[in-house]
N, C-alpha and C positions, 0 to 999 in steps of 0.2 A: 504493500500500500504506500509508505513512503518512496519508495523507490519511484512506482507511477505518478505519485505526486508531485515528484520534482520532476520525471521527464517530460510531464504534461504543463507544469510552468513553463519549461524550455520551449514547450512546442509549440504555446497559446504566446512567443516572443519576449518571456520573460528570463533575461537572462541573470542567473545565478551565482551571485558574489562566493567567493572562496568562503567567506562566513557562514554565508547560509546552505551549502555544502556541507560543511561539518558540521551547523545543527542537525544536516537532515540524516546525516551518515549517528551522532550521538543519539540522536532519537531512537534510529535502528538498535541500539546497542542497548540500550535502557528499554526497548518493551523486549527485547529477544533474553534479556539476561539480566535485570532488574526491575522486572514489574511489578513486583511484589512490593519491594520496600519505595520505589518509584507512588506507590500510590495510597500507601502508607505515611506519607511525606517524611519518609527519612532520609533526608537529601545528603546528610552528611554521612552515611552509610553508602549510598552511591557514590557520594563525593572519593571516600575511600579507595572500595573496591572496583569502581570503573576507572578511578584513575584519570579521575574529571574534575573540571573546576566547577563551584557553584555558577560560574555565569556561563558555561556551558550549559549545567544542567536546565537554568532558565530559558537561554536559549530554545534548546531540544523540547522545553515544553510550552514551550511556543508556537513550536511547529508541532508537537501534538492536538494542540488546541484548535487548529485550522483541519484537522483532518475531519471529513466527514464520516459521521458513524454510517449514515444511510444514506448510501449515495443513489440508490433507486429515485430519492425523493427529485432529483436534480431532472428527471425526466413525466414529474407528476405537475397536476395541475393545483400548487398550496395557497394560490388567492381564496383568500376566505370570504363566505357571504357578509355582504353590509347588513349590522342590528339596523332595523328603522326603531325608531323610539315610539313608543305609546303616549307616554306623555311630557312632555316640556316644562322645564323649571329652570325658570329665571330669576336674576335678583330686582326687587327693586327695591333700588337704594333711598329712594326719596320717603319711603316708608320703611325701610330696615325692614324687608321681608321678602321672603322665597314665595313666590306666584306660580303656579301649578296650573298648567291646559292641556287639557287632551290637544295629542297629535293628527289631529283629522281635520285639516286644514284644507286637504284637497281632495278630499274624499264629498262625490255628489250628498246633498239631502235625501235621505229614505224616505220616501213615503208612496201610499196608495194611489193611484190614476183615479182620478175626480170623474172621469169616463165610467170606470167599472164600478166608483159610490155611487154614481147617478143610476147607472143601467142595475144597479142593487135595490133599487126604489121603486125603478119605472113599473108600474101595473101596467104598461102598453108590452114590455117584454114578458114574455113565456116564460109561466110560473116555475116550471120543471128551471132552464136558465137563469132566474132573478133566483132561485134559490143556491144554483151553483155557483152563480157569482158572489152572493152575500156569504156564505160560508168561507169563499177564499179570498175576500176583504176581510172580514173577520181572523181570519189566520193569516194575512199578514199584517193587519194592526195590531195583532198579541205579538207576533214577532218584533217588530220595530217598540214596541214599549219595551220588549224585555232586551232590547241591544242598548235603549236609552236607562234602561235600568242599570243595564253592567257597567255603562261608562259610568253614569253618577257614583255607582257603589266603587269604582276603579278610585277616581278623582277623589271622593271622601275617606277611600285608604290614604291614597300619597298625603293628601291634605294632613292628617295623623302623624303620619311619618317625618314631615317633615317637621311638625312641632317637634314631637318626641326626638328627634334625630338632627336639631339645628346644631347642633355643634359640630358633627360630620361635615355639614355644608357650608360652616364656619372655618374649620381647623381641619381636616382630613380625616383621615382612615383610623390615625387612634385615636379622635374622640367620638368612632361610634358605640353607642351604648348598647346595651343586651336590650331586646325587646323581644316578648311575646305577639305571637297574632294573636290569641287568646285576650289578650291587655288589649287592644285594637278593638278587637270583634266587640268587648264589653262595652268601650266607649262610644262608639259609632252607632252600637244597638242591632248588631249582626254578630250570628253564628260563625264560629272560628271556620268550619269547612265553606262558610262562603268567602270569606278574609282569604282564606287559603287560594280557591279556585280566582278570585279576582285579581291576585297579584303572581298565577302560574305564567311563566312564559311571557312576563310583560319586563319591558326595558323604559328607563327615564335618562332622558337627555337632560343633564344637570352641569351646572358651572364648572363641578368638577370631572365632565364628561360621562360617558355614556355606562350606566349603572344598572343592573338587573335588581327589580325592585325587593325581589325575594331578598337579598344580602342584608336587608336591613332588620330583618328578623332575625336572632342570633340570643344564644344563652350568652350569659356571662357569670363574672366574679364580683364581688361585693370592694368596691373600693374606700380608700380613708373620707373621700370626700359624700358618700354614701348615695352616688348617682349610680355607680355599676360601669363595666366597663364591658362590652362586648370580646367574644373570644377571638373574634375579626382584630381589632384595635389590641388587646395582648399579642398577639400575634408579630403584628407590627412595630409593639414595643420591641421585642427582642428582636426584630429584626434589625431596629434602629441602634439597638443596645451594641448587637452584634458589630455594625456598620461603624460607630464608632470606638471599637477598641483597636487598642494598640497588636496586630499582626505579628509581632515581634514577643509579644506575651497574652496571648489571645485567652479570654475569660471563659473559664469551667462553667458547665449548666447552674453549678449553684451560685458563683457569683455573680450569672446572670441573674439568679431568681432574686437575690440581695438589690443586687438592681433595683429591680422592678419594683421589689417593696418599699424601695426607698422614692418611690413613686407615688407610692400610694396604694399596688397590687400585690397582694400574696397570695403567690403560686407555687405550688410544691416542684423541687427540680426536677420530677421523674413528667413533670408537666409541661418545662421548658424543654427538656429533650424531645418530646411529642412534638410540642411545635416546630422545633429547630428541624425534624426532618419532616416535619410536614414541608417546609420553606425551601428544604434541599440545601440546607446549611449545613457544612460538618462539624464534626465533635472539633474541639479546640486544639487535638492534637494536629489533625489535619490540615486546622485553618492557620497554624504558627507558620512564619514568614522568617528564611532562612538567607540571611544578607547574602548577596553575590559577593 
């Protein structure tokens, strides 16, 4: 694989510094004969026994990093479909508040052909007729009420959401709070499986971009300031926590939990390690940064 790698640079006219040569030839030698501790991050173990400098070793995983694991994908079609949003949320500033509209902006008016209410009346049309037409006026003004139903029950969820969840739309992703649809369904004066089906498969286009409305629904932990902090926004803490330590001496699960507490959240460590690979972060051994 490395070998094609670089003869296919060469051959798309990219020509090959002696450097980058002996990354790609180091590379070969570190997955052929130290990939074990290579992925281990015991760089100074390769350093050793391959008889390589740590800025080799960087190098070489550098050019590890560019190799494709799935090179099938390179002749597939990975444009992915556009979310359209359901509904739109804007700010407005001149009143310090989030404004919620349905997204049907361009979607015609529904309703019954005043043709087929009239010809629903007429006593000059055949009775057998006037009765099959009234029947399916009838069935579709039950429809058309109940598509006007979803939306208003759609709009008086987000409406909910985003009181409960202004600080999301304020400050980001860690100040979203734990919310129940259950908590929701009680306020608004709706059953939690209709909360549920109203907010299945719908997206909001928000200041902070395009949002699946579901995410705002989340358990959480009990914080110092006794608001709750969603397990979304924990999440984000340690990954922020993570983001800013020191690579050179990168923090144990427990000094991240220490962290966090000193945040305001307590989380048990065998908690922060859940999240940590939920994020595809590694353990701290792996993530320690080994000077060239």
């Amino acid at each position: 694989m490395l070998q094609i790698d670089a003869a296919l640079a060469e051959r798309d006219g990219a020509v090959l510094s002696a450097e980058d040569r002996t990354a790609f030839e180091d590379a070969r030698v570190i997955v052929g004969a130290h990939w074990v501790d290579f992925l281990e991050n015991r760089l100074p173990r390769v350093e050793q026994r391959a008889q390589m400098s740590l800025a080799r070793i960087h190098a070489a995983r550098d050019v590890l990093r560019k190799l494709r694991l799935s090179p099938g994908r390179d002749v597939t079609d990975t444009d992915a479909r556009p979310v359209q949003p359901d509904v739109v949320i804007e700010y407005d500033a001149d009143r310090d508040r989030y404004v919620a509209a349905l997204a049907d902006g361009n979607l015609p008016v529904l309703r019954v052909s005043p043709v087929y209410e009239l010809m629903a009346k007429d006593s000059a049309v055949e009775a057998e007729t006037r009765e099959f037409v009234g029947t399916n006026v009838k069935a579709a003004e039950w429809l058309i009420e109940a598509l006007h139903h979803r939306s208003s029950t759609l709009l008086r969820v987000v409406e909910e959401v985003i009181a409960r969840q202004r600080p999301w739309f304020d400050e980001g992703p860690e100040a979203l709070r734990r919310l129940e649809m259950s908590e929701v369904a009680s306020i608004i004066g709706l059953s939690t499986g209709t909360v549920s089906r109203a907010v299945s498969g719908k997206w909001m286009q928000t200041p902070r971009g395009m949002v699946e409305l579901r995410k705002f629904f989340t358990g959480g932990v009990e914080t110092a300031d006794g608001e709750g902090a969603s397990w979304e926004a924990v999440r984000q803490m340690v990954r922020d926590t993570v983001d800013a330590e020191d690579r050179t001496h990168p923090l144990s699960d427990e000094a991240i939990a220490k962290r966090l507490e000193e945040r305001g959240v307590t989380i048990a460590r065998r908690t922060v390690v859940k999240y940590r690979e939920q994020l595809g972060i590694p353990s701290a051994r792996h993530r320690k940064s080994h000077g060239a």
